[in-house]
FIGUBA-302620 format. One line per field, with one value per residue: residue in one letter; x, y, z of N, C-alpha, C, O, CB in turn. Coordinates in Angstrom, 1 decimal, padded with zeros to 4 digits. Each point is the difference from the previous one (the first is absolute). Glycine has a CB too. Layout:
aa	[a / ...] .
nc1	[X / ...] .
nc2	[Y / ...] .
nc3	[Z / ...] .
cac1	[X / ...] .
cac2	[Y / ...] .
cac3	[Z / ...] .
cc1	[X / ...] .
cc2	[Y / ...] .
cc3	[Z / ...] .
oc1	[X / ...] .
oc2	[Y / ...] .
oc3	[Z / ...] .
cbc1	[X / ...] .
cbc2	[Y / ...] .
cbc3	[Z / ...] .
END
This chain:
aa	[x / x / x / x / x / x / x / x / x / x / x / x / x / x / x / x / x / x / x / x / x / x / x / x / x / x / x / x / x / x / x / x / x / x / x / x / x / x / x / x / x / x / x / x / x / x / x / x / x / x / x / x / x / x / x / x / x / x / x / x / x / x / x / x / x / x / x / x / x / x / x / x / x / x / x / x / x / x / x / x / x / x / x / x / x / x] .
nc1	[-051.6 / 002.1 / -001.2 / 002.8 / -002.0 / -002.2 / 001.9 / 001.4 / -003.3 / -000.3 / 003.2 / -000.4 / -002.3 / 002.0 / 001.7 / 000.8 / 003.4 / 000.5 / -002.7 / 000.0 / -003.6 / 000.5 / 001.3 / -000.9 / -003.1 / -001.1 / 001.0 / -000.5 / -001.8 / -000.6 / -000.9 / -002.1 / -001.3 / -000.8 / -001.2 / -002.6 / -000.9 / 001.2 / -000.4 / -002.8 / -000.4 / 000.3 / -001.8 / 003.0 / 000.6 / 002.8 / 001.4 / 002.4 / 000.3 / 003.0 / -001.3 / -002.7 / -002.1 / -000.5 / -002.3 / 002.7 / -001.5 / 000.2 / -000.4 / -001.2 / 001.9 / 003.3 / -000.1 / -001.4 / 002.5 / 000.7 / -003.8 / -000.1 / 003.0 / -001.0 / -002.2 / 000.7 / 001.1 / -001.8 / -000.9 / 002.4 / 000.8 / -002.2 / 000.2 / 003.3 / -001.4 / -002.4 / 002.4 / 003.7 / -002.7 / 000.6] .
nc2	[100.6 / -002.4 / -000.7 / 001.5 / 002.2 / -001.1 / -002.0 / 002.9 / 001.4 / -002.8 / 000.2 / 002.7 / -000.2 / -003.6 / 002.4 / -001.8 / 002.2 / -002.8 / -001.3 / 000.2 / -001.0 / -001.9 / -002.8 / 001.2 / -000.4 / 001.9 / 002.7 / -002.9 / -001.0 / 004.7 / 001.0 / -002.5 / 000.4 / 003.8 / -000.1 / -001.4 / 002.7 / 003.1 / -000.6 / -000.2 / 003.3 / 002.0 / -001.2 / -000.8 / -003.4 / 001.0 / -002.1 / -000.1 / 001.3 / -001.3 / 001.0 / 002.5 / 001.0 / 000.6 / 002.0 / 000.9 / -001.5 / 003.2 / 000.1 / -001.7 / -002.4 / 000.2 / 000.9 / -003.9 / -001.1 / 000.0 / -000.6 / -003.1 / -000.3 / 000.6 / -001.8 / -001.6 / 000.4 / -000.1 / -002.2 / -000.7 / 001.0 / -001.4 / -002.5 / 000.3 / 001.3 / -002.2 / -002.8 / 000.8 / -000.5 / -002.4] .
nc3	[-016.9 / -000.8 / 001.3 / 000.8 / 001.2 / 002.8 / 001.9 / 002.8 / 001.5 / 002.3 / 000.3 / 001.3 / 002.0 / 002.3 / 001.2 / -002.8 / -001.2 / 000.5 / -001.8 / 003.6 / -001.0 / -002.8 / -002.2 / -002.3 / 001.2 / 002.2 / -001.8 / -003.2 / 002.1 / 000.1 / -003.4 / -000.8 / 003.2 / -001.4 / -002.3 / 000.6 / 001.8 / -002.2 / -001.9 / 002.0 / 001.1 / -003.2 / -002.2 / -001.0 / -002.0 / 003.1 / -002.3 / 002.3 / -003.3 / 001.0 / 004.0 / -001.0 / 002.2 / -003.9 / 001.6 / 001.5 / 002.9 / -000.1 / 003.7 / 002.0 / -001.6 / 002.1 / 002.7 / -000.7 / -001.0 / 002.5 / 001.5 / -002.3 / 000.9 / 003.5 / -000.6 / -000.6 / 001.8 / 002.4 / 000.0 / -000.1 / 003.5 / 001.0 / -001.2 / 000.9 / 002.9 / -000.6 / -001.1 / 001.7 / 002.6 / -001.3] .
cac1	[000.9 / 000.5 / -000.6 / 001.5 / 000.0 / -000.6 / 000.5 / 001.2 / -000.4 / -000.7 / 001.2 / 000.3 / -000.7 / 000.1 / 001.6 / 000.4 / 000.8 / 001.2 / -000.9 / 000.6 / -001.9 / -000.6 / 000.6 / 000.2 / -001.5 / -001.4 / -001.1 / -000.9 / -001.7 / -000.5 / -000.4 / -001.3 / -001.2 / 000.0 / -000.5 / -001.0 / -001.4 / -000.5 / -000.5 / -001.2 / -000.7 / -000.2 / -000.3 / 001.2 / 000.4 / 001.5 / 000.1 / 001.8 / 000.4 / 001.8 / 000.5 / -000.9 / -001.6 / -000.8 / 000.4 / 000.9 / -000.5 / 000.6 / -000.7 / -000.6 / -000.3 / 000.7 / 000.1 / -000.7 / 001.0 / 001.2 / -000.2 / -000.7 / 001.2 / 000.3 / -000.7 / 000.8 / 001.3 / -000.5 / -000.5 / 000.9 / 000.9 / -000.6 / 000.1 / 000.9 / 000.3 / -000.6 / -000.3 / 001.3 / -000.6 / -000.4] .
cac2	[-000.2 / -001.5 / -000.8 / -000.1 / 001.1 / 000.1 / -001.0 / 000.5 / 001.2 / -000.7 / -000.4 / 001.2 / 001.0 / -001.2 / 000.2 / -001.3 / 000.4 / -001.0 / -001.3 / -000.6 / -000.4 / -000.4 / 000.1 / 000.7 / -000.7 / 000.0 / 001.7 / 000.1 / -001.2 / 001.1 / 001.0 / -000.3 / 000.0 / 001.0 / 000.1 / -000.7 / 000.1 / 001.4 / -000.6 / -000.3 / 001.1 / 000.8 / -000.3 / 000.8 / -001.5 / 000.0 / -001.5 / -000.4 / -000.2 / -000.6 / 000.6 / 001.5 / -000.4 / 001.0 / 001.1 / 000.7 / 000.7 / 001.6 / 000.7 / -000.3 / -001.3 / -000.6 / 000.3 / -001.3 / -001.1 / -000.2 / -000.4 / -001.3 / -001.1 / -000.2 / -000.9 / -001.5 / -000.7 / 000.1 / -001.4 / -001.4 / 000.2 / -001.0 / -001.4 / -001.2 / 000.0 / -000.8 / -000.9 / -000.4 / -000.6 / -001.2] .
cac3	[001.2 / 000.3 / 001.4 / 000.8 / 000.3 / 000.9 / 000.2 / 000.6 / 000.4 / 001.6 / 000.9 / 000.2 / 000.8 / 001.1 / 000.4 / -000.3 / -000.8 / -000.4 / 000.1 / 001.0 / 000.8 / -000.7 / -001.1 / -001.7 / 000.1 / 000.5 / -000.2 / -001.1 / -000.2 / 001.0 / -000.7 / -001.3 / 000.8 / 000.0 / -001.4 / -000.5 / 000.5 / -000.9 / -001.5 / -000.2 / 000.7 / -000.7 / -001.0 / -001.0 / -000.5 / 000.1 / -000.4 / -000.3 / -001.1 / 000.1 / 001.1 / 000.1 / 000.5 / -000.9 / -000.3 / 000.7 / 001.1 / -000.2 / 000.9 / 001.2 / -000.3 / 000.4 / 001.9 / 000.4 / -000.2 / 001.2 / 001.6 / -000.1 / -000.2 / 001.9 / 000.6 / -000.4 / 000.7 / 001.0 / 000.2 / -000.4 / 001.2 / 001.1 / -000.4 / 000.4 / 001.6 / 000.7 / 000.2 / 000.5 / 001.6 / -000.3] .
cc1	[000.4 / -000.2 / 001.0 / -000.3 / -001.4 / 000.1 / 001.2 / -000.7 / -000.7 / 001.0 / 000.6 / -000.9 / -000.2 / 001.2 / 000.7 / 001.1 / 001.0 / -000.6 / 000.2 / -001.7 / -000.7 / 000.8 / -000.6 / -001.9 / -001.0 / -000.8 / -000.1 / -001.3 / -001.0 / -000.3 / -001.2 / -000.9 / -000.9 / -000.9 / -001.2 / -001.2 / 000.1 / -000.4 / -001.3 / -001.0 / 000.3 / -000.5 / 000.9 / 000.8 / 001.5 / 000.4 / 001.3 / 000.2 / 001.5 / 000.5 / -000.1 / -001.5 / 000.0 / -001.6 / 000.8 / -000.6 / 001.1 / -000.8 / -000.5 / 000.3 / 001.8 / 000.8 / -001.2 / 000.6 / 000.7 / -000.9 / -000.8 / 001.1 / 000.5 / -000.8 / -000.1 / 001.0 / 000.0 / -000.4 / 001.0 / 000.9 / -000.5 / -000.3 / 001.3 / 000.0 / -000.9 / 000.3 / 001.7 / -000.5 / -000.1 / 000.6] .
cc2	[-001.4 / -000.1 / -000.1 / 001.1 / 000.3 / -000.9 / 001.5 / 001.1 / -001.0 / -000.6 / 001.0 / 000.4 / -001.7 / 000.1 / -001.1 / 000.3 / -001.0 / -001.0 / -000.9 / -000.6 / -000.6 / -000.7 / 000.3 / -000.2 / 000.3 / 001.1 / 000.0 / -000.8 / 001.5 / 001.4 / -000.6 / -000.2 / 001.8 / 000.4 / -000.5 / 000.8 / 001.9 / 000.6 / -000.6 / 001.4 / 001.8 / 000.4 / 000.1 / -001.5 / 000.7 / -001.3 / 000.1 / -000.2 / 000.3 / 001.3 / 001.9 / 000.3 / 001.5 / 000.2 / 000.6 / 000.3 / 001.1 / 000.0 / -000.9 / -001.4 / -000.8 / 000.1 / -001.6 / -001.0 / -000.4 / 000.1 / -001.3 / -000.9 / -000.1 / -000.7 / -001.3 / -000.7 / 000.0 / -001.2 / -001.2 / 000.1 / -000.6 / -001.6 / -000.7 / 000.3 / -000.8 / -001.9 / -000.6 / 000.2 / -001.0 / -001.0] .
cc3	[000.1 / 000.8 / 001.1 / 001.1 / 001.6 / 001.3 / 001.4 / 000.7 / 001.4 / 000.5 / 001.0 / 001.0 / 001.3 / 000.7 / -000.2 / -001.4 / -000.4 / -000.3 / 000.9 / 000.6 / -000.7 / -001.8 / -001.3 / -000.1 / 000.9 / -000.1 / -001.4 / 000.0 / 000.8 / -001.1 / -001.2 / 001.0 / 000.2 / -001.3 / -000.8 / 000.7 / -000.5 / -000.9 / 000.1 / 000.9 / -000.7 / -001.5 / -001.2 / 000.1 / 000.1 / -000.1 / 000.4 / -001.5 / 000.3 / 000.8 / -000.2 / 000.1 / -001.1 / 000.2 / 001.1 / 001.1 / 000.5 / 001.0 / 001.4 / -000.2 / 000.3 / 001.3 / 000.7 / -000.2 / 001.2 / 001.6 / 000.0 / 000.3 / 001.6 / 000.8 / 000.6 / 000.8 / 001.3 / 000.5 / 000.1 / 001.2 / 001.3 / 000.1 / 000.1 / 001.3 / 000.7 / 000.0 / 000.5 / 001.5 / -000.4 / 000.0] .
oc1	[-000.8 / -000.1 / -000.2 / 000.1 / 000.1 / -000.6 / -000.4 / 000.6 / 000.3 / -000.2 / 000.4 / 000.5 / -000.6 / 000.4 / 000.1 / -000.3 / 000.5 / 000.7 / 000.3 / -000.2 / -000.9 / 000.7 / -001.1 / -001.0 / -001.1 / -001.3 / -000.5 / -001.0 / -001.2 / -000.8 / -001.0 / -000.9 / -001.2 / -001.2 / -000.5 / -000.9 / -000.8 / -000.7 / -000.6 / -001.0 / -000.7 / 000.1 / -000.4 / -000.2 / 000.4 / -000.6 / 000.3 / -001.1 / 000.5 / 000.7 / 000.7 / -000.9 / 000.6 / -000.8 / -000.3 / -000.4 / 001.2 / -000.8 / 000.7 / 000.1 / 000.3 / 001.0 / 000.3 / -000.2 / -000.3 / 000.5 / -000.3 / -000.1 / 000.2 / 000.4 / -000.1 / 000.1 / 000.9 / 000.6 / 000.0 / 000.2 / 000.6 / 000.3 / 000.0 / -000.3 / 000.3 / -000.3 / 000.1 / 001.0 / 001.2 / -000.5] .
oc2	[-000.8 / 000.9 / 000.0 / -000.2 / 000.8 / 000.3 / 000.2 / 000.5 / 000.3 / -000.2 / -000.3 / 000.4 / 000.2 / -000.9 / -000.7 / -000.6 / -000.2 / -000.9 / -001.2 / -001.0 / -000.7 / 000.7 / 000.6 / 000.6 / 000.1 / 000.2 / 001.1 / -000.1 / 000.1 / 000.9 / 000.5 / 000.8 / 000.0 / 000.2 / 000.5 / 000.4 / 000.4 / 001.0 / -000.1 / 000.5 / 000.9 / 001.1 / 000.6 / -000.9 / 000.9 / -000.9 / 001.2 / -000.5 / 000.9 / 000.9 / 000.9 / -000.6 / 001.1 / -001.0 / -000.3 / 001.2 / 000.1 / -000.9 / -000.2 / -000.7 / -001.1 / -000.7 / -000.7 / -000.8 / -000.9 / -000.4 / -000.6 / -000.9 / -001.0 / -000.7 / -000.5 / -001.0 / -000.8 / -000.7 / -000.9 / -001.1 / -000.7 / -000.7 / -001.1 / -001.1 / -000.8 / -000.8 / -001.1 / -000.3 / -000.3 / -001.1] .
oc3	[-000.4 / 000.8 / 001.2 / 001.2 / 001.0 / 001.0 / 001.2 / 001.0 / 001.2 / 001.2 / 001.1 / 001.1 / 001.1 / 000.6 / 000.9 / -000.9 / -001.1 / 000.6 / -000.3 / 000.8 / 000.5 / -000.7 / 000.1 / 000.1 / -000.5 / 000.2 / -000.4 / -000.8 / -000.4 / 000.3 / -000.5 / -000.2 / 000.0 / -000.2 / -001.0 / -000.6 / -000.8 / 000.1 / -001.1 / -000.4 / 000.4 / -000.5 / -001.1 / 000.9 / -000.7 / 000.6 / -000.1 / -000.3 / 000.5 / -000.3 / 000.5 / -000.7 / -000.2 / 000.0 / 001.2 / 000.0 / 000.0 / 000.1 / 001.0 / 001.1 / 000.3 / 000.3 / 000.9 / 000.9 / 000.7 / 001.0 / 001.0 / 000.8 / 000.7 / 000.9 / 001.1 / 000.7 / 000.3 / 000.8 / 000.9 / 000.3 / 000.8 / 000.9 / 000.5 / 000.6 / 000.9 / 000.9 / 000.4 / 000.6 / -000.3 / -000.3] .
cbc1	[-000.4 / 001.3 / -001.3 / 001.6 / 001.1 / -000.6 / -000.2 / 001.3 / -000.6 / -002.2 / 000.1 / 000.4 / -001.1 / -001.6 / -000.4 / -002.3 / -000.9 / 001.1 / -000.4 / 003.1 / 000.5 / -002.3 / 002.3 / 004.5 / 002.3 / 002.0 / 001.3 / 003.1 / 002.1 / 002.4 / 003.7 / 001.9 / 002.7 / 003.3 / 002.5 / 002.2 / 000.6 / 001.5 / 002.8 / 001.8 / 001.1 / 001.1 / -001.6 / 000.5 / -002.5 / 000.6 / -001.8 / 001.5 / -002.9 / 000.0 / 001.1 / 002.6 / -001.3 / 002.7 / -001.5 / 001.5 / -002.5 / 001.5 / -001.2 / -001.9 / -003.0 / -001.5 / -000.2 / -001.4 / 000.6 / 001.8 / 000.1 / -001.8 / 000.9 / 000.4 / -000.3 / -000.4 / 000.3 / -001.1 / -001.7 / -000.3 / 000.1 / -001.1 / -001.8 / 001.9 / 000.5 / -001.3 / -002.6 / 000.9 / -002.4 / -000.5] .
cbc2	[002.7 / -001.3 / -001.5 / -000.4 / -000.5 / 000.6 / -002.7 / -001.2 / 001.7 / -000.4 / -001.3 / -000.1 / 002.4 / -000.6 / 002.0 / -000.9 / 002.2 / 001.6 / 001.2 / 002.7 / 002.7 / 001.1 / -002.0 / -001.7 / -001.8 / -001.6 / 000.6 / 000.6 / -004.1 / -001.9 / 000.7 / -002.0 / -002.4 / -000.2 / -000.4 / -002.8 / -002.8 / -001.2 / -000.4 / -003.6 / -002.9 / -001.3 / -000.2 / 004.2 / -002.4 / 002.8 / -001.9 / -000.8 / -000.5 / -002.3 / -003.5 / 000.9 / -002.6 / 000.2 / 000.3 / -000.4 / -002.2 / 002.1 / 001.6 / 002.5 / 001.7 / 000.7 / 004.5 / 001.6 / 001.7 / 001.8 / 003.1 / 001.4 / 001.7 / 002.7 / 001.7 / 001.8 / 001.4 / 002.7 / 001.8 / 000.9 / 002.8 / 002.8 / 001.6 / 000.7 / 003.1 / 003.2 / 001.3 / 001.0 / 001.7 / 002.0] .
cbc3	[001.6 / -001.8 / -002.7 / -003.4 / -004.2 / -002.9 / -004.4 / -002.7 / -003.8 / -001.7 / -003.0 / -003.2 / -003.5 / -001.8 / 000.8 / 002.0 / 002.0 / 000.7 / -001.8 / -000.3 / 000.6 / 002.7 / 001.2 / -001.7 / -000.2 / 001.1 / 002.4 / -000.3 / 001.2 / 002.2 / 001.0 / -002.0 / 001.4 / 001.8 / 001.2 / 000.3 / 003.5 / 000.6 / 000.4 / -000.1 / 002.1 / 002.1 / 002.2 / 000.0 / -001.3 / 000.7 / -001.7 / 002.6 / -001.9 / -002.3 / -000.2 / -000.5 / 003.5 / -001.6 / -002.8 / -001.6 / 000.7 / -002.6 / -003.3 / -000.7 / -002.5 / -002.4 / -001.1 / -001.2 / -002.9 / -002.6 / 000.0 / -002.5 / -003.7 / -000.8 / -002.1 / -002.9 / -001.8 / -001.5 / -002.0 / -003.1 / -001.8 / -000.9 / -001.9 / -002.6 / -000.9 / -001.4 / -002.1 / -002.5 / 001.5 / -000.7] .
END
């Protein structure tokens, strides 16, 4: 799967189609953050290689991918609002 590809599917389930909430970069740093910790909690080695995650996450693992990567982005949404108060 490419990362683009997973990349457009959480943008998607963030209602964010038009990249107007989030940009390119902060839901790929939100997906590899995803990828590290799933990959560690599932004991299974998912890598990026030239903008492809191998091995092909399929099914559950890759439904954990996109609700980890929302997570993320989540977080990172709160941290800028919290700190454009400031």
């Amino acid at each position: 799967m490419l990362l683009s590809d997973l990349i457009a599917d959480l943008r998607l389930d963030l209602s964010d189609p038009g990249a107007s909430l989030f940009e390119d970069q902060t839901l790929e740093r939100c997906v590899r953050k995803a990828l590290f910790r799933v990959s560690r909690d599932l004991d299974q080695s998912l890598t990026v290689t030239a903008g492809e995650i191998t091995p092909d996450p399929t099914g559950e693992v890759r439904e954990l991918l996109v609700i980890m990567a929302q997570i993320h982005a989540c977080l990172a949404a709160c941290r800028t609002e919290s700190i454009s108060k400031y």
